[in-house]
N, CA and C of each residue as an Amber inpcrd file, in Angstrom:
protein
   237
  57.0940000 162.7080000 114.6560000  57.4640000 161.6250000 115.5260000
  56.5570000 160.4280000 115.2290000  57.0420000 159.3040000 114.8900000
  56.3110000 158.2690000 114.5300000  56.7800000 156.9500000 116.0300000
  55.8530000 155.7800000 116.5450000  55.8510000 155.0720000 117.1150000
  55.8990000 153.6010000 116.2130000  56.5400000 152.8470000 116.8790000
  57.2620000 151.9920000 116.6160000  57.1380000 150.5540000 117.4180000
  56.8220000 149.5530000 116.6460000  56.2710000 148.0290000 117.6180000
  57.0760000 147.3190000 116.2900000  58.2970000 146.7450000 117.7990000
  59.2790000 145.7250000 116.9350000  58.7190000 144.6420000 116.7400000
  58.5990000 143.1880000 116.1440000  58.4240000 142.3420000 116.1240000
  59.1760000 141.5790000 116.8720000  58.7360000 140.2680000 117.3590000
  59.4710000 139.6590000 118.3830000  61.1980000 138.8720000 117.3420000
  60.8160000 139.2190000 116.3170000  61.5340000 138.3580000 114.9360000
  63.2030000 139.4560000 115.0870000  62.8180000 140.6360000 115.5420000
  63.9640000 141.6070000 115.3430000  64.4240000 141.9590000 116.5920000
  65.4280000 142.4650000 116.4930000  66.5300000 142.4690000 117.8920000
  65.8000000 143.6200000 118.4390000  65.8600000 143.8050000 119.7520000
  65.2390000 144.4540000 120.7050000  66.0140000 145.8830000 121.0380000
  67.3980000 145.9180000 120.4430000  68.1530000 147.0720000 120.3950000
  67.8950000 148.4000000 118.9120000  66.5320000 147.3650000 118.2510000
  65.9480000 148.4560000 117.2240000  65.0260000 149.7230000 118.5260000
  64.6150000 149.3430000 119.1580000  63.7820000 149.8180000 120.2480000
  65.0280000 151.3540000 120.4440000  65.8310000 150.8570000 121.2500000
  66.6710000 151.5840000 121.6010000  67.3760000 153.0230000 120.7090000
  67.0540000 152.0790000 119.5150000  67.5580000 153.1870000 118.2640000
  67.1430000 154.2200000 117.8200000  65.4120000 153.5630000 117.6830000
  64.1610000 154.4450000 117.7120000  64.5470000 155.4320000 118.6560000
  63.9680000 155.0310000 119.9770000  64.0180000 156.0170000 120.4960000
  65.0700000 157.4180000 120.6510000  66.1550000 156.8730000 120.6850000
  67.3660000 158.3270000 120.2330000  67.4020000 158.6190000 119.1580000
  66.6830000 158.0630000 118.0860000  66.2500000 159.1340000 117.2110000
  65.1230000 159.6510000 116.9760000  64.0170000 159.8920000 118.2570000
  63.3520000 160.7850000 118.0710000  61.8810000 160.4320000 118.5310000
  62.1770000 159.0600000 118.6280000  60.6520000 158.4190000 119.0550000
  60.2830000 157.4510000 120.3110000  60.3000000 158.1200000 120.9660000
  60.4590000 157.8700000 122.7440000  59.1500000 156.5070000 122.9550000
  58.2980000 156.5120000 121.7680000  57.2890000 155.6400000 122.4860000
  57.4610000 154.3210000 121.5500000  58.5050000 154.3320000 121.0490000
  58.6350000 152.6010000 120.2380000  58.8690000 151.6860000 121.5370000
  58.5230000 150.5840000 121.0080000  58.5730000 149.5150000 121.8390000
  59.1240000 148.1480000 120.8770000  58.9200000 147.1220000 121.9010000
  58.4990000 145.4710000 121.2850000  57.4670000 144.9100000 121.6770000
  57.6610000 143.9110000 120.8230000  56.3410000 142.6530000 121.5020000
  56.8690000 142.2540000 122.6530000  58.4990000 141.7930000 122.6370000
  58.6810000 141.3630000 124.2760000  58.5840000 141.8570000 124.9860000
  59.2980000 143.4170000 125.3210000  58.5670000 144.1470000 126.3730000
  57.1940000 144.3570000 126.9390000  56.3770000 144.3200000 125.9890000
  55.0060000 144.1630000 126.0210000  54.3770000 143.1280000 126.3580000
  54.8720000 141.6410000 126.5530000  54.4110000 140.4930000 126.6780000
  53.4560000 140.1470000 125.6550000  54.0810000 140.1570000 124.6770000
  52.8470000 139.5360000 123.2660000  53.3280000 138.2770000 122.3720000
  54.3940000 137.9720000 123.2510000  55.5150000 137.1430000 122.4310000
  54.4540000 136.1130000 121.7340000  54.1220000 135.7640000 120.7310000
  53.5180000 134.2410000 120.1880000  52.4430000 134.9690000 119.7560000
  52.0430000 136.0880000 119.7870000  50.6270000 136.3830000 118.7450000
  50.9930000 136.5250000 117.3540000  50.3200000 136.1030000 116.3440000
  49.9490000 136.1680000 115.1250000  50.2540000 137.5290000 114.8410000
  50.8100000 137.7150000 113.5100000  51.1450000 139.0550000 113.0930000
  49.6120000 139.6960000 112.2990000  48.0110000 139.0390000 112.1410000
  46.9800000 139.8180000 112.1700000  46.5890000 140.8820000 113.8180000
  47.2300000 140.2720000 114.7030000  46.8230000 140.5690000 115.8570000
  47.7290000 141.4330000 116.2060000  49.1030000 141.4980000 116.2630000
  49.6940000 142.2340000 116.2660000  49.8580000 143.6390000 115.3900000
  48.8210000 143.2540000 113.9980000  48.5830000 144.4960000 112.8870000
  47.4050000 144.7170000 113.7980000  46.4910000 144.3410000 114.7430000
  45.4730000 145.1650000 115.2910000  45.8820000 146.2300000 116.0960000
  46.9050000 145.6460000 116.6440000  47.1750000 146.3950000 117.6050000
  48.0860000 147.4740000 117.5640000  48.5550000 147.1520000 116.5440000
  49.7270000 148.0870000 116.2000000  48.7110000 149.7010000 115.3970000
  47.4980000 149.0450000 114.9630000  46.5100000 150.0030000 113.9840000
  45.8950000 150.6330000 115.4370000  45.3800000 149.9820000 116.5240000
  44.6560000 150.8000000 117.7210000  45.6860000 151.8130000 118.2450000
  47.0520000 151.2920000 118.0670000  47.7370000 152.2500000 118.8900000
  48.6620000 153.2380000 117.8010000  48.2930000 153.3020000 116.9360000
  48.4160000 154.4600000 115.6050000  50.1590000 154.1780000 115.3990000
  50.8050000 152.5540000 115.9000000  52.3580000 152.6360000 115.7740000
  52.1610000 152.2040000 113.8410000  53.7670000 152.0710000 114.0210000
  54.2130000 151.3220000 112.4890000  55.0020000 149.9240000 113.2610000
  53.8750000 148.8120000 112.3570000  54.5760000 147.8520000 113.3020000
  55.4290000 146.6900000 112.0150000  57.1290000 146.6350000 112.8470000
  58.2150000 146.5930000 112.0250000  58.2940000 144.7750000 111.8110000
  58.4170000 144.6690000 111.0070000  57.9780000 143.0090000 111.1320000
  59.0880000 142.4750000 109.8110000  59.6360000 141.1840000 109.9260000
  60.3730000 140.4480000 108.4650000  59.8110000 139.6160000 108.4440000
  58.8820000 139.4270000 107.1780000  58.2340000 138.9150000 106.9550000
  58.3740000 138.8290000 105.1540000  58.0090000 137.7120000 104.7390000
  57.7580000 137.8500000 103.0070000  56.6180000 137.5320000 102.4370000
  55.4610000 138.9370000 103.1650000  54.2200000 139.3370000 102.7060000
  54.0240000 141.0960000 102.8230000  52.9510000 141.1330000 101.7750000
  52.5610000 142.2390000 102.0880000  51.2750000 141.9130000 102.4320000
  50.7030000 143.4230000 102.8940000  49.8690000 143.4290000 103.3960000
  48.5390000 144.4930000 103.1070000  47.6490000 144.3970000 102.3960000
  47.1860000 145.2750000 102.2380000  45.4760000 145.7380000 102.9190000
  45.6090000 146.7660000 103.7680000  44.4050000 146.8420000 104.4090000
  43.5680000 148.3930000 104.1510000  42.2690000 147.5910000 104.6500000
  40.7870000 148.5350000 103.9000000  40.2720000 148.8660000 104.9710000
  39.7970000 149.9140000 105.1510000  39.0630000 150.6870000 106.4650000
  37.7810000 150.4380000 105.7560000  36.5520000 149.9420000 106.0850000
  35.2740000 149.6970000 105.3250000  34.5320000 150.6830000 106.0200000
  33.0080000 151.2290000 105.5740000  32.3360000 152.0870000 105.6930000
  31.8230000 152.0260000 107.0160000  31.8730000 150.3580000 107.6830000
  31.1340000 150.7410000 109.3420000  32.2790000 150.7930000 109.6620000
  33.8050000 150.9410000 109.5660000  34.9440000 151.1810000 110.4470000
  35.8380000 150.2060000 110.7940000  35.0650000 148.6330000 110.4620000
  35.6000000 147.3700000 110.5230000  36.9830000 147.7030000 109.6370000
  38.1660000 146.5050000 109.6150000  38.4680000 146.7710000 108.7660000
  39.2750000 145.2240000 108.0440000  39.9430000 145.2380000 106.6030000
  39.9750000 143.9540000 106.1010000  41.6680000 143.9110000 105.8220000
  42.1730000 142.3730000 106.0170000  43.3810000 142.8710000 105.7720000
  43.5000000 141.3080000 104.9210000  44.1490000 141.7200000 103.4450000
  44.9200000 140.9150000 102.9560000  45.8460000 140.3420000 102.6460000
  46.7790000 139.7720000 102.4530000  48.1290000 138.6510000 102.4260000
  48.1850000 138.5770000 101.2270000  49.4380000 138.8900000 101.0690000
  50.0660000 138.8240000  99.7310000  51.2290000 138.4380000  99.5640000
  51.5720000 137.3160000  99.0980000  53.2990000 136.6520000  99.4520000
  54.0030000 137.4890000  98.0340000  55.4090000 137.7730000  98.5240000
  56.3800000 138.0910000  98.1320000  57.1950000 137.1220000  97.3130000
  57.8290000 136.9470000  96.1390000  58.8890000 135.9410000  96.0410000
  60.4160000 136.5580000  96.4650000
């Protein structure tokens, strides 16, 4: 069972989908009231709360857990 944080960018009936198939604790940003945060902040949060957070976007993203636990995230545009 994996958890699930829609982006405010995607329809809110992905939520719904998730969950009947199997993953009762997906959500959104709107439900959540996060509408307008930055998608670093929203990758925090999505990393504290162990979801996969679903985003359209044309970057990747690649992140480093460093040795004190901090961690680093880089941007990488897509063409």
């Amino acid at each position: 069972m994996m958890k699930f944080l829609f982006d405010e960018c995607l329809s809110p009936t992905l939520v719904r989908l998730a969950i009947n198939a199997g993953h009762p604790e997906s959500t959104c940003v709107r439900d959540r009231g996060w509408r307008g945060l930055k998608d670093w902040q929203l990758l925090q949060i999505a990393l504290e709360e162990l979801a996969v957070l679903a985003d359209l976007v044309n970057q990747a993203l690649e992140i480093t857990e460093n040795e004190d636990g901090s961690i680093d995230i880089d941007r990488y545009s897509i063409p």
